[in-house]
PDB file of N, CA, C and O in Angstrom, chain B, residues numbered from 101:
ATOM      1  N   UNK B 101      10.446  10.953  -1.674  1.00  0.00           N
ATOM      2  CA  UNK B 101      10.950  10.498  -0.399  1.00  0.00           C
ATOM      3  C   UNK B 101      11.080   8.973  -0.448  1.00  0.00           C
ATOM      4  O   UNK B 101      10.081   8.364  -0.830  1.00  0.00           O
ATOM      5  N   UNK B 102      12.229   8.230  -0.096  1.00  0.00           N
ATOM      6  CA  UNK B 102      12.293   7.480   0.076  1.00  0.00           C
ATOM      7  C   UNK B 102      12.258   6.895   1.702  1.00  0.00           C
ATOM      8  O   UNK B 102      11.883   7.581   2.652  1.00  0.00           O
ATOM      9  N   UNK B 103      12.858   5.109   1.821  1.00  0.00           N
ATOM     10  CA  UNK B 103      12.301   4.531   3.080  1.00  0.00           C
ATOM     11  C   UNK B 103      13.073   5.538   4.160  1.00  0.00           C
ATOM     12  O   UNK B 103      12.598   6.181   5.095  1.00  0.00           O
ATOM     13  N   UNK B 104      14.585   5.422   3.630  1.00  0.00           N
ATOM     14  CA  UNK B 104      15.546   6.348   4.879  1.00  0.00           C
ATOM     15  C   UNK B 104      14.638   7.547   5.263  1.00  0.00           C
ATOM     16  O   UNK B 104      14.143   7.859   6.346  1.00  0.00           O
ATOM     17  N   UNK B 105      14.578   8.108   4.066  1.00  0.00           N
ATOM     18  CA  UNK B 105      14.148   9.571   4.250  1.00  0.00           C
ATOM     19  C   UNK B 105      12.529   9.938   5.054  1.00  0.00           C
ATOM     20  O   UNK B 105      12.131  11.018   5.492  1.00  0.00           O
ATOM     21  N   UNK B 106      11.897   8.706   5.033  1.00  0.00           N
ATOM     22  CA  UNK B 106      10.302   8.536   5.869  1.00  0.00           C
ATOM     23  C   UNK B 106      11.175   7.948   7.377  1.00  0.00           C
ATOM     24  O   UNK B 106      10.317   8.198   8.224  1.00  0.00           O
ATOM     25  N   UNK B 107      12.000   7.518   7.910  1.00  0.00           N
ATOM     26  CA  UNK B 107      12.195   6.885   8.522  1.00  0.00           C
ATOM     27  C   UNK B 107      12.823   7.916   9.562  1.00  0.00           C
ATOM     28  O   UNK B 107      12.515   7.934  10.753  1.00  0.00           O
ATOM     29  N   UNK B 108      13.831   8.857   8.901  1.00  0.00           N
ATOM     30  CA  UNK B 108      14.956  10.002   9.307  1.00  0.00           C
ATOM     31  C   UNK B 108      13.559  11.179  10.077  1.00  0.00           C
ATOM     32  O   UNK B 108      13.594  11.858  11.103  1.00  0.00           O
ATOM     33  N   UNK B 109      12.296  10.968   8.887  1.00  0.00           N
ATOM     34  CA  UNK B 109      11.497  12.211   9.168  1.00  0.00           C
ATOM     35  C   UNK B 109      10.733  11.648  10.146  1.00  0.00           C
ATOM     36  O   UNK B 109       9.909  12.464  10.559  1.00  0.00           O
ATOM     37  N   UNK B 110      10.655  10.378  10.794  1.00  0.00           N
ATOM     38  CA  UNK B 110       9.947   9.972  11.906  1.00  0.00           C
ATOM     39  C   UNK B 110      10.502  10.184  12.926  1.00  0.00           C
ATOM     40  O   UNK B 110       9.897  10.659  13.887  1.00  0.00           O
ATOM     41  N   UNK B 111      11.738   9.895  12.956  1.00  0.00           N
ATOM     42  CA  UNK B 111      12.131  10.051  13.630  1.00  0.00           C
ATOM     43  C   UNK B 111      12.214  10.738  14.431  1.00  0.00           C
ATOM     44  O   UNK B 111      12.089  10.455  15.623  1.00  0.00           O
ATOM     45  N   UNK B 112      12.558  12.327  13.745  1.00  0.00           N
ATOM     46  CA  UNK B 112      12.711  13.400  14.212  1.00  0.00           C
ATOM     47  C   UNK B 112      11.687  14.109  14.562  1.00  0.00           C
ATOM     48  O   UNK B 112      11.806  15.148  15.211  1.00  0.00           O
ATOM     49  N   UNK B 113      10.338  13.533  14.093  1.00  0.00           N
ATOM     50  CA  UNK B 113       8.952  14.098  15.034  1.00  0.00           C
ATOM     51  C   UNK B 113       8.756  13.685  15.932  1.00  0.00           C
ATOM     52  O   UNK B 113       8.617  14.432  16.900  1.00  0.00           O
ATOM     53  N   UNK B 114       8.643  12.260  16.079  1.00  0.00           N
ATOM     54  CA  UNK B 114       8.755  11.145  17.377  1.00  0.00           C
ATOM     55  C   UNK B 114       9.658  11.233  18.515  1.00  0.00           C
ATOM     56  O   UNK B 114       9.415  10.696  19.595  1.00  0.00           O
ATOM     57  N   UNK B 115      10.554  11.818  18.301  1.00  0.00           N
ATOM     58  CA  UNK B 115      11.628  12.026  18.965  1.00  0.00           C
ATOM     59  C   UNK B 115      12.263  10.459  19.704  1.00  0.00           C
ATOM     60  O   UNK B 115      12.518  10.174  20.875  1.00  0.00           O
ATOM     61  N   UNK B 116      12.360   9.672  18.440  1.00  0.00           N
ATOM     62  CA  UNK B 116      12.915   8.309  18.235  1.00  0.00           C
ATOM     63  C   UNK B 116      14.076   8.023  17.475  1.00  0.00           C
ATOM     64  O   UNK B 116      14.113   8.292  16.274  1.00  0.00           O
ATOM     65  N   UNK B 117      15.065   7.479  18.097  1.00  0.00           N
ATOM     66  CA  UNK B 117      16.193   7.093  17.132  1.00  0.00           C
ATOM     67  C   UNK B 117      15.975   6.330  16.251  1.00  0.00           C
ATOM     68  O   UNK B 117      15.250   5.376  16.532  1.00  0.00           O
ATOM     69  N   UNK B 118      16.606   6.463  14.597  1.00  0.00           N
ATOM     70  CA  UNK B 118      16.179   6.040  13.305  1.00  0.00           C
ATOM     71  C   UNK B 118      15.795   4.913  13.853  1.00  0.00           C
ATOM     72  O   UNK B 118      14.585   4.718  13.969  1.00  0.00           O
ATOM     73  N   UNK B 119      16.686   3.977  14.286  1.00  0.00           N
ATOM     74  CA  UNK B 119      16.733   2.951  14.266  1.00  0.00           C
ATOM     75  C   UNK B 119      14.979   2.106  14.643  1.00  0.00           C
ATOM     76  O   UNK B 119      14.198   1.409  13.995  1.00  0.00           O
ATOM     77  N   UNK B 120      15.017   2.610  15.873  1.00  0.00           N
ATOM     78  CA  UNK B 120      13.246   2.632  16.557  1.00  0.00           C
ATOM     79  C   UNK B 120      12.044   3.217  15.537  1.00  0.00           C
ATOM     80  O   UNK B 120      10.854   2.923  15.652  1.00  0.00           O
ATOM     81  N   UNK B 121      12.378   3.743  14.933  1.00  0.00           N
ATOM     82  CA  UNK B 121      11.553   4.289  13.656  1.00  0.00           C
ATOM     83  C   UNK B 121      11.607   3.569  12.880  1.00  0.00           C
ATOM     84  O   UNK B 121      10.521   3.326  12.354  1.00  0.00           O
ATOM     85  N   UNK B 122      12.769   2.842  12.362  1.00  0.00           N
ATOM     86  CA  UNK B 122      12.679   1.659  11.077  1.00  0.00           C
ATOM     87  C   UNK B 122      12.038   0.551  11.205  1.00  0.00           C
ATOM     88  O   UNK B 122      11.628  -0.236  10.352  1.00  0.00           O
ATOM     89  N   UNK B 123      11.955   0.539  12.806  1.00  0.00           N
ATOM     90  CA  UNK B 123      11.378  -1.296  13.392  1.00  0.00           C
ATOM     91  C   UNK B 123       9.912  -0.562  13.458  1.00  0.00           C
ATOM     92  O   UNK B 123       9.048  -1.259  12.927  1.00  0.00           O
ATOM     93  N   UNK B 124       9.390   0.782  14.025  1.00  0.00           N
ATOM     94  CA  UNK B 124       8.506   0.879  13.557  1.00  0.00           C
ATOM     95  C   UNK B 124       7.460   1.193  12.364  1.00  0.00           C
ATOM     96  O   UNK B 124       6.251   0.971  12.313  1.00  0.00           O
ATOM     97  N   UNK B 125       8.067   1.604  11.709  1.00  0.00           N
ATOM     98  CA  UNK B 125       7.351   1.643   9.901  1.00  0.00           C
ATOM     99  C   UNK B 125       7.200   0.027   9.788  1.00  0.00           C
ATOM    100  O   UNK B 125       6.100  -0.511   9.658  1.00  0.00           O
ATOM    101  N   UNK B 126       8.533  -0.746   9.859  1.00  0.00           N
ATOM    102  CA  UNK B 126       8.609  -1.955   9.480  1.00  0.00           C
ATOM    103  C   UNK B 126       7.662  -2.783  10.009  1.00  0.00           C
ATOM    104  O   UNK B 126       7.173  -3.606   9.236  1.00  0.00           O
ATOM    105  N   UNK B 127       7.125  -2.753  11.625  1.00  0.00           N
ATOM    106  CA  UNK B 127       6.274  -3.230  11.944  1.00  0.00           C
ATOM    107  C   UNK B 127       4.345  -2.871  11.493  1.00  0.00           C
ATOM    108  O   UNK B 127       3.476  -3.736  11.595  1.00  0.00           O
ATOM    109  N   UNK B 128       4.062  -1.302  10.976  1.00  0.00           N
ATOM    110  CA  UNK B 128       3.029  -1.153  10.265  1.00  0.00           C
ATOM    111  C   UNK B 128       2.827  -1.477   9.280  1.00  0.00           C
ATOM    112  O   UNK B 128       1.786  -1.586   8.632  1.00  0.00           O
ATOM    113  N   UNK B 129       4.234  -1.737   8.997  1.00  0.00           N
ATOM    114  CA  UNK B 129       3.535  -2.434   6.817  1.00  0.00           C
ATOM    115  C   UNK B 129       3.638  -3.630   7.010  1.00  0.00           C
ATOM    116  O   UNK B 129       3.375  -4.315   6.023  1.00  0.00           O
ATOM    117  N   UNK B 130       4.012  -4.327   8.193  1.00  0.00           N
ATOM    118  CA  UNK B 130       3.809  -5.890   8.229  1.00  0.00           C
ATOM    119  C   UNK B 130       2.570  -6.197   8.882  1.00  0.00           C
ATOM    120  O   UNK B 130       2.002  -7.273   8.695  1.00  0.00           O
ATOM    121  N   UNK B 131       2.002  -5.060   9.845  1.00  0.00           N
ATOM    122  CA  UNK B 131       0.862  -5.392  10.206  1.00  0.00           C
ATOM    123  C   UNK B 131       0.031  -5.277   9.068  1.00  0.00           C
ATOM    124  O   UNK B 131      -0.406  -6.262   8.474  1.00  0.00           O
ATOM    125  N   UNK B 132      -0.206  -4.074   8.736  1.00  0.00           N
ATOM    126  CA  UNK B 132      -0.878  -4.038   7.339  1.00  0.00           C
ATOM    127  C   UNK B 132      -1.226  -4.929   6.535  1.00  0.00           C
ATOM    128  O   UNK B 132      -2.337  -4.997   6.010  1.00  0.00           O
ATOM    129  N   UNK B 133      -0.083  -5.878   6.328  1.00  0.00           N
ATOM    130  CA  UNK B 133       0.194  -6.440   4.877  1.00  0.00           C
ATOM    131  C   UNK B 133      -0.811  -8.154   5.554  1.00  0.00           C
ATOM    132  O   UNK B 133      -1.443  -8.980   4.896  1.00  0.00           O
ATOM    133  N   UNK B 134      -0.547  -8.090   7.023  1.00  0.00           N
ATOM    134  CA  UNK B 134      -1.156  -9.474   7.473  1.00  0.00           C
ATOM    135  C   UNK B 134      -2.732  -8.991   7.586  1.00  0.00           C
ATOM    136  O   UNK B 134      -3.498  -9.730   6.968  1.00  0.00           O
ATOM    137  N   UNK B 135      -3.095  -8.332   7.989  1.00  0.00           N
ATOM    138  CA  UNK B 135      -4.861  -7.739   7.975  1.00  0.00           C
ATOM    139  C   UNK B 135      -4.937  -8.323   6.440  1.00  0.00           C
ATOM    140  O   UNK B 135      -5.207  -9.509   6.249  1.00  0.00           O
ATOM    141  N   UNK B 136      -4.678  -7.400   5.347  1.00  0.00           N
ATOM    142  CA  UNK B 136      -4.926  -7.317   4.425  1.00  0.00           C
ATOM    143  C   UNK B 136      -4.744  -8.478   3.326  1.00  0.00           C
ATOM    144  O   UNK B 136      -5.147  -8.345   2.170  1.00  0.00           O
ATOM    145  N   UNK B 137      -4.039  -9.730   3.847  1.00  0.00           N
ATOM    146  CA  UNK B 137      -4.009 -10.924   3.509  1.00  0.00           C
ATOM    147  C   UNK B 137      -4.975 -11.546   4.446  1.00  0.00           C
ATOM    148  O   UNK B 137      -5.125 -12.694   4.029  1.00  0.00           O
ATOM    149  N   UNK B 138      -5.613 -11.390   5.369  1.00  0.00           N
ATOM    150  CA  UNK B 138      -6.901 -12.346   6.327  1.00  0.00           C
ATOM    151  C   UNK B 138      -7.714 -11.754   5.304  1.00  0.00           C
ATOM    152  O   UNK B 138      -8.456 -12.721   5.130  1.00  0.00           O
ATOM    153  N   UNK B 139      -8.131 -10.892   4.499  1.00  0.00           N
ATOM    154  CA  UNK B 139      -9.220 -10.075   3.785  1.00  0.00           C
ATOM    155  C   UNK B 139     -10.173  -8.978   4.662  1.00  0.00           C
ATOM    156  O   UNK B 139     -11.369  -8.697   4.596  1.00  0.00           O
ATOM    157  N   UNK B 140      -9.165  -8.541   5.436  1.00  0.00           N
ATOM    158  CA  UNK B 140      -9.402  -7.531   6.295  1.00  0.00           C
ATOM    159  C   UNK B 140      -9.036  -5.962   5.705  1.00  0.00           C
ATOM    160  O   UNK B 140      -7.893  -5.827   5.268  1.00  0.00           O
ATOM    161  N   UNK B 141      -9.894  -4.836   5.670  1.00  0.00           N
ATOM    162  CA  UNK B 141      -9.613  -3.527   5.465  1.00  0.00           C
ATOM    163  C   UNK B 141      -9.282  -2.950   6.855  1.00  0.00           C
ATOM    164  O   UNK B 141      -9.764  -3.020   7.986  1.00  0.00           O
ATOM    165  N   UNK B 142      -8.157  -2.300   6.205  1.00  0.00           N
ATOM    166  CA  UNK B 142      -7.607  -1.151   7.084  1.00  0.00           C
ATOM    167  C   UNK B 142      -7.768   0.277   6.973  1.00  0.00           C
ATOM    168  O   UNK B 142      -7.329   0.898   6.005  1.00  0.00           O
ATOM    169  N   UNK B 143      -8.426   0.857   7.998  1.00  0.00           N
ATOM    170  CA  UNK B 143      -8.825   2.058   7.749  1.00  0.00           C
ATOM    171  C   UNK B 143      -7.928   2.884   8.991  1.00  0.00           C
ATOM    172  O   UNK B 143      -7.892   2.629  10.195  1.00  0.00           O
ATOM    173  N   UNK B 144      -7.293   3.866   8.290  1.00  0.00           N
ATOM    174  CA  UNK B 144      -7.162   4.850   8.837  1.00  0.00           C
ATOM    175  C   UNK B 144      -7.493   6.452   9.148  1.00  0.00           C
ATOM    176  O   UNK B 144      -6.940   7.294   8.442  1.00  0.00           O
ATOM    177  N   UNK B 145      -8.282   6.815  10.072  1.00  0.00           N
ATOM    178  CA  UNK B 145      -8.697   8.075   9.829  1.00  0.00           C
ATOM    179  C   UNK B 145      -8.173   9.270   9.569  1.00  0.00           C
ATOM    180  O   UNK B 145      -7.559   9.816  10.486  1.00  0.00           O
ATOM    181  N   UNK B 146      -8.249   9.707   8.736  1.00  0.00           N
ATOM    182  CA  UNK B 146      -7.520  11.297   8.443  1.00  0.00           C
ATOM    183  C   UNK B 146      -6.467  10.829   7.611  1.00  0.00           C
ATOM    184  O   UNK B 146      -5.848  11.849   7.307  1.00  0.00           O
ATOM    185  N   UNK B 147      -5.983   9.960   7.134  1.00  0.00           N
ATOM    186  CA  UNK B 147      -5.039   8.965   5.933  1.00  0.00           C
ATOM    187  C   UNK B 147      -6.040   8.509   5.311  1.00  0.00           C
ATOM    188  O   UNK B 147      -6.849   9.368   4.961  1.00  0.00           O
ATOM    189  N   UNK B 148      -6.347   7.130   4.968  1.00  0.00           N
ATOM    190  CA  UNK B 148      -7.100   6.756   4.018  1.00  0.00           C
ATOM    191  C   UNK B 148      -7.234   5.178   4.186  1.00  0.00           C
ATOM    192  O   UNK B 148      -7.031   4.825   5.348  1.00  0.00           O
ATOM    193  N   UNK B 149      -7.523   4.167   3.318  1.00  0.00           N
ATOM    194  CA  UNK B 149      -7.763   3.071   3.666  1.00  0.00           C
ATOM    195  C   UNK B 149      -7.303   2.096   2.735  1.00  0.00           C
ATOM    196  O   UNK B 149      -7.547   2.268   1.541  1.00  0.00           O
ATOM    197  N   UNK B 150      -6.671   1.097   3.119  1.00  0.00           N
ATOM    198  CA  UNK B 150      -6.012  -0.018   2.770  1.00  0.00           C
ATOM    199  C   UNK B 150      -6.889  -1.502   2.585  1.00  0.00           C
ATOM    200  O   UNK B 150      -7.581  -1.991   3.478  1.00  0.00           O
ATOM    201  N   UNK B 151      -6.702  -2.064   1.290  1.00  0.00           N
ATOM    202  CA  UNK B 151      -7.525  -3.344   1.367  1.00  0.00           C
ATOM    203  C   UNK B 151      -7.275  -4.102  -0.404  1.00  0.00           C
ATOM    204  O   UNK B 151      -6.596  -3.738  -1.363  1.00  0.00           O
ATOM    205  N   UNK B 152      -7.937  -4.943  -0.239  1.00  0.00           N
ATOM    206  CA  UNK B 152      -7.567  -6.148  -1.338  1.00  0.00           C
ATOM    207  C   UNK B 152      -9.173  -5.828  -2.537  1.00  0.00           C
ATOM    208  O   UNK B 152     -10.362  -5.647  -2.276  1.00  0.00           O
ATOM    209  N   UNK B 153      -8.570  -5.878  -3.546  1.00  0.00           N
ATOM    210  CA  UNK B 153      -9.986  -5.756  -4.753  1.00  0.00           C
ATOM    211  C   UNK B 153      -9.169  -6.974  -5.868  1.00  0.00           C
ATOM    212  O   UNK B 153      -8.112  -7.159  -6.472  1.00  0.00           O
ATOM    213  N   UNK B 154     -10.422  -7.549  -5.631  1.00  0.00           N
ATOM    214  CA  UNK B 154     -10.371  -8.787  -6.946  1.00  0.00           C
ATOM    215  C   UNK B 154     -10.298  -8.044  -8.468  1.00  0.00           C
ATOM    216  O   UNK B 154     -10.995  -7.135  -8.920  1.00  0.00           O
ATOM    217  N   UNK B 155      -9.130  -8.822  -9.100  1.00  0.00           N
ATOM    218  CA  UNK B 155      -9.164  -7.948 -11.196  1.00  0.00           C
ATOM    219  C   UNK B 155      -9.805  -9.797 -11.557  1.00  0.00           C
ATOM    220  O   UNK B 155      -9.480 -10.956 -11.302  1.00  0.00           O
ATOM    221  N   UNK B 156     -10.756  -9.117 -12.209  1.00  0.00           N
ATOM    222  CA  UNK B 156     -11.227 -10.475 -12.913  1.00  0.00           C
ATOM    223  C   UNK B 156     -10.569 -11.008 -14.110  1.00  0.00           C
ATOM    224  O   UNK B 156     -10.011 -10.096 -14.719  1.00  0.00           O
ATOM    225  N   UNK B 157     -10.428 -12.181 -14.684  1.00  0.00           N
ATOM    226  CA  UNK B 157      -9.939 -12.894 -15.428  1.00  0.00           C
ATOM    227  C   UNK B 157     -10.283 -11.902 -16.800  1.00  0.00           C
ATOM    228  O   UNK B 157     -11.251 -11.143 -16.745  1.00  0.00           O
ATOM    229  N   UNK B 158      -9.399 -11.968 -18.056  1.00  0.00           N
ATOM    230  CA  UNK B 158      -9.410 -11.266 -18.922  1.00  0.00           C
ATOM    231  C   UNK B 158      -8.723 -11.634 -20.211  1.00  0.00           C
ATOM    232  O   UNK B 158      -8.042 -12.648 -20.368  1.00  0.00           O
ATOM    233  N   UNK B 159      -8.982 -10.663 -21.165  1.00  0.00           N
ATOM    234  CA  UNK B 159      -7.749 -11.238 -22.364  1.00  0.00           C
ATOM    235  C   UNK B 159      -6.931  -9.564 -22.603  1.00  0.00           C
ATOM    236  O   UNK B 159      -7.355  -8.408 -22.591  1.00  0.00           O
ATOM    237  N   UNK B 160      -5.669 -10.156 -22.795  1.00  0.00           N
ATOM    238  CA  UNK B 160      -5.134  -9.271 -23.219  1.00  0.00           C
ATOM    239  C   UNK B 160      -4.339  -9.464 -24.698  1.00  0.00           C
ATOM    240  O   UNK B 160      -4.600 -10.431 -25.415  1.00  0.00           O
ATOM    241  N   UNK B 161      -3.347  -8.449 -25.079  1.00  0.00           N
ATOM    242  CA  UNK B 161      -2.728  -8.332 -26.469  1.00  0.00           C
ATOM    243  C   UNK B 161      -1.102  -8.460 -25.728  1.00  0.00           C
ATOM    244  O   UNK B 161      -0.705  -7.755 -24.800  1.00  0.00           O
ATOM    245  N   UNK B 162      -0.335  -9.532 -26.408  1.00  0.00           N
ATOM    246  CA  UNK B 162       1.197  -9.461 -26.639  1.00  0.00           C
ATOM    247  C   UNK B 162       1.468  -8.200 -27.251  1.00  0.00           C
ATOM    248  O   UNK B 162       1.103  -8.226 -28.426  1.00  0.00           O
ATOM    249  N   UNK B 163       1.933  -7.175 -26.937  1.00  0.00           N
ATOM    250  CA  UNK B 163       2.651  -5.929 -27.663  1.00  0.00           C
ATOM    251  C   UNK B 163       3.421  -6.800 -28.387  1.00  0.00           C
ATOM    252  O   UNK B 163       3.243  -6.355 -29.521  1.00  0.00           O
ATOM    253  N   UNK B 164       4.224  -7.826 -28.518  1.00  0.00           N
ATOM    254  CA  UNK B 164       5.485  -7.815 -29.256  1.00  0.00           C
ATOM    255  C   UNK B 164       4.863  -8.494 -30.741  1.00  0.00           C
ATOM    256  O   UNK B 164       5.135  -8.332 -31.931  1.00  0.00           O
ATOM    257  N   UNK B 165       3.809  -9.398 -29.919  1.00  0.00           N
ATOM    258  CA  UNK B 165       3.606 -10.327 -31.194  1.00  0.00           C
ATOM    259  C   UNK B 165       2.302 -10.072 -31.838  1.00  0.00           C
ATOM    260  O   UNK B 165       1.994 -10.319 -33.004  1.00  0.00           O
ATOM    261  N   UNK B 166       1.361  -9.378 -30.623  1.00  0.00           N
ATOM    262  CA  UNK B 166       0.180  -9.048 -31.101  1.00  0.00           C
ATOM    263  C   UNK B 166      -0.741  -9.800 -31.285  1.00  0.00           C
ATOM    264  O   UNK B 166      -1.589  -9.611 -32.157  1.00  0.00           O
ATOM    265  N   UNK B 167      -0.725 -11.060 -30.269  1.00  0.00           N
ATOM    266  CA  UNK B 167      -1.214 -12.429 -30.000  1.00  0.00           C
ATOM    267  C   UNK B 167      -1.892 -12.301 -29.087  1.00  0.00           C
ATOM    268  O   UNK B 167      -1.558 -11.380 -28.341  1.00  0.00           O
ATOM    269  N   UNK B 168      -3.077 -13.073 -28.703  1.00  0.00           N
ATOM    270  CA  UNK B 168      -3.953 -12.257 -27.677  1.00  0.00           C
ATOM    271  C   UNK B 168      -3.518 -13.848 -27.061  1.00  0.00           C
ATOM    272  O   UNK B 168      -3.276 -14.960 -27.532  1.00  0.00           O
ATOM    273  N   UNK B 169      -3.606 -12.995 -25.300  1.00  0.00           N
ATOM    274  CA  UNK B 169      -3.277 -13.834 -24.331  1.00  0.00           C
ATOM    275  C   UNK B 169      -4.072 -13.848 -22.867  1.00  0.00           C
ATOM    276  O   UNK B 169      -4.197 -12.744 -22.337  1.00  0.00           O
ATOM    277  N   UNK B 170      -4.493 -14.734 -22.329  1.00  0.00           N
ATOM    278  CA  UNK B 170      -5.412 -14.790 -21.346  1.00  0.00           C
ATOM    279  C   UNK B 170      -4.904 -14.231 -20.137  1.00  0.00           C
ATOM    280  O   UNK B 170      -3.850 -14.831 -19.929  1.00  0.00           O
ATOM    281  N   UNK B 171      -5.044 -13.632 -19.485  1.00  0.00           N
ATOM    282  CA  UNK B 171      -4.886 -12.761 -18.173  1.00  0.00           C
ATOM    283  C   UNK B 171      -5.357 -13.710 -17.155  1.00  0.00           C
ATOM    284  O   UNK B 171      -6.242 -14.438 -17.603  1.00  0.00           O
ATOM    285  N   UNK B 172      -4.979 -13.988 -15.652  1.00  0.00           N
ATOM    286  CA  UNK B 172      -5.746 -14.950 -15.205  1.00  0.00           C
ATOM    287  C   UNK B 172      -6.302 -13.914 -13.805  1.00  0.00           C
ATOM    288  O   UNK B 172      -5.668 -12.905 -13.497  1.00  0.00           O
ATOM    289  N   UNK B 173      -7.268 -14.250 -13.228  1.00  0.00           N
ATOM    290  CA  UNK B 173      -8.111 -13.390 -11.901  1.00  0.00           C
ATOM    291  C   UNK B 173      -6.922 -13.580 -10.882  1.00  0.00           C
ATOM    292  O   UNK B 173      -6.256 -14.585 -10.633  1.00  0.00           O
ATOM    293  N   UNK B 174      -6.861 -12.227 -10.339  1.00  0.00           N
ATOM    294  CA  UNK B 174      -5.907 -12.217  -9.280  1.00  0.00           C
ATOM    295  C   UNK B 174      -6.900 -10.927  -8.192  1.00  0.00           C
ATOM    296  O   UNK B 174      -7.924 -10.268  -8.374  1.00  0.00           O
ATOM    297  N   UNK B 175      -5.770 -11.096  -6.908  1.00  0.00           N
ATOM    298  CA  UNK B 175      -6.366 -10.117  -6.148  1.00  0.00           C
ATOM    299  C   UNK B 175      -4.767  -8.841  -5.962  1.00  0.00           C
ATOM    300  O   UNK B 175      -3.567  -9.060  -6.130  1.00  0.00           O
ATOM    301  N   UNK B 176      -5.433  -7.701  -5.601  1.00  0.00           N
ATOM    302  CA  UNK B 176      -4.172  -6.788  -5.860  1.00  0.00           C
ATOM    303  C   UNK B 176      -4.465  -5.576  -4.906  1.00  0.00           C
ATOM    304  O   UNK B 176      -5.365  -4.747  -5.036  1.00  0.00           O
ATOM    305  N   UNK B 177      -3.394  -5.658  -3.794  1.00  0.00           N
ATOM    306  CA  UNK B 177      -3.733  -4.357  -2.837  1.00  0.00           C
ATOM    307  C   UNK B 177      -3.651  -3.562  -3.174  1.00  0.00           C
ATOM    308  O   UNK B 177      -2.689  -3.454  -3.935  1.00  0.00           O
ATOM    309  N   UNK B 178      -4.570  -2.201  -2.954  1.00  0.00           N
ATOM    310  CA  UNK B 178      -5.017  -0.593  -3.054  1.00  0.00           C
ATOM    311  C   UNK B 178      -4.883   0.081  -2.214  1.00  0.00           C
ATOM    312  O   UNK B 178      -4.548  -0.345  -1.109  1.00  0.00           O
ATOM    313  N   UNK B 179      -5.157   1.680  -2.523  1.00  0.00           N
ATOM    314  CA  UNK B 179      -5.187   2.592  -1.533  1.00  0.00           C
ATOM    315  C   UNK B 179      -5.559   3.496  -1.723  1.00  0.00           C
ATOM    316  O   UNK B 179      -5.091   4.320  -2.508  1.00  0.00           O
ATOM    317  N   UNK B 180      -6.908   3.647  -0.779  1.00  0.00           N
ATOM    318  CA  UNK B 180      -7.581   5.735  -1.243  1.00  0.00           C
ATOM    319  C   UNK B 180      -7.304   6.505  -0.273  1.00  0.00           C
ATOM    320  O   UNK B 180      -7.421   5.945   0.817  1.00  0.00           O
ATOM    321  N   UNK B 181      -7.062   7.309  -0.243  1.00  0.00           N
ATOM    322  CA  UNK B 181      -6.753   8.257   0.301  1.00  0.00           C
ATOM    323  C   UNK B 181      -8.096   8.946   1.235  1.00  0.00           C
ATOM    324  O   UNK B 181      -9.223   8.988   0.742  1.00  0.00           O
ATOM    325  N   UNK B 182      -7.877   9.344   2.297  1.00  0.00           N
ATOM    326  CA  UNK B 182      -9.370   9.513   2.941  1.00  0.00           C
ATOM    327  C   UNK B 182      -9.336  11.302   2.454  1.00  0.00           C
ATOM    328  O   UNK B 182      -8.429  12.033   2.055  1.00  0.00           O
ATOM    329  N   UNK B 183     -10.737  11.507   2.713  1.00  0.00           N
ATOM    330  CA  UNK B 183     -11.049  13.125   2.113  1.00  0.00           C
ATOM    331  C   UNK B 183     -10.108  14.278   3.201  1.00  0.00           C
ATOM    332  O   UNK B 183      -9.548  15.326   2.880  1.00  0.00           O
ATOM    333  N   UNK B 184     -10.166  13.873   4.026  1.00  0.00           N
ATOM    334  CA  UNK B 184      -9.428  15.204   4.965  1.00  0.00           C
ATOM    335  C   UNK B 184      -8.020  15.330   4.640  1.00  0.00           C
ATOM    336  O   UNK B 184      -7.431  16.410   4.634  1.00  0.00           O
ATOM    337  N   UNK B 185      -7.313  13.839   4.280  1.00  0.00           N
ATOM    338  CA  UNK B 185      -5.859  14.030   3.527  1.00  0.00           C
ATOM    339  C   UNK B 185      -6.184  14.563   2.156  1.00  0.00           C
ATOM    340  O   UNK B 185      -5.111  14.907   1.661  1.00  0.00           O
ATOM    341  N   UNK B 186      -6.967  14.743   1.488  1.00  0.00           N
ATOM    342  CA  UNK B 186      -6.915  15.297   0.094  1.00  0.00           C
ATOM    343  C   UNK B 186      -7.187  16.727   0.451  1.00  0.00           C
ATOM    344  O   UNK B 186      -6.805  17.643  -0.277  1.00  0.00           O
ATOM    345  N   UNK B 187      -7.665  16.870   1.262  1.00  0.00           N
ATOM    346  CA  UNK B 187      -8.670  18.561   1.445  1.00  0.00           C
ATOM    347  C   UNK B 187      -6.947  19.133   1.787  1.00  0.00           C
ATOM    348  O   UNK B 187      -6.975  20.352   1.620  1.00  0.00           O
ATOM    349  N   UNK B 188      -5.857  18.797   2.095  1.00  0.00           N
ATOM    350  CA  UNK B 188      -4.772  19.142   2.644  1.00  0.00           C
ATOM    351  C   UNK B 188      -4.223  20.378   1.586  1.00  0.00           C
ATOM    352  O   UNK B 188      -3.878  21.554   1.702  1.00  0.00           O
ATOM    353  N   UNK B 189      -4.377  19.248   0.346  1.00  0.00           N
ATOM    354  CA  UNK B 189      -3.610  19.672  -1.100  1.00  0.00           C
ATOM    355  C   UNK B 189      -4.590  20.768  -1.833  1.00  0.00           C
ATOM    356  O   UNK B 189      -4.271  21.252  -2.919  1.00  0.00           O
TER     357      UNK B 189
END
């Protein structure tokens, strides 16, 4: 599924024209995305939870050259899935 196709299917549960559906997805992944840049977790119940995990600094290997190269610490958003959405499948 793509964005149309999450957007078409909101729609039509919501009983919202696409359009009102696109501003709203658009407005949860921007809320999202601002929590989760303050270093705030987002939890949703019965979905799962959204948030930032530090990758620590590292070395890695050039595939091409096979030269080892330093990785530098970054932070990188995630997502688990809460147990009642898994119990679904």
């Amino acid at each position: 599924m793509n964005k149309g196709e999450l957007v078409k299917a909101i729609a039509a549960d919501a009983g919202l024209t696409q359009k009102e559906a696109g501003l709203a997805l658009d407005a949860f992944i921007g809320a999202v995305a601002a929590d989760l840049k303050d270093g705030n977790k987002v939890t949703i119940p019965g979905f799962g939870t959204f948030e930032v995990k530090k990758r620590a600094a590292r070395t890695g290997i050039n595939p091409a050259t096979k030269e080892q190269i330093k990785i530098a610490a970054c932070s990188v958003p995630t997502f688990k899935f809460g147990k009642s959405f898994k119990d679904q499948f």
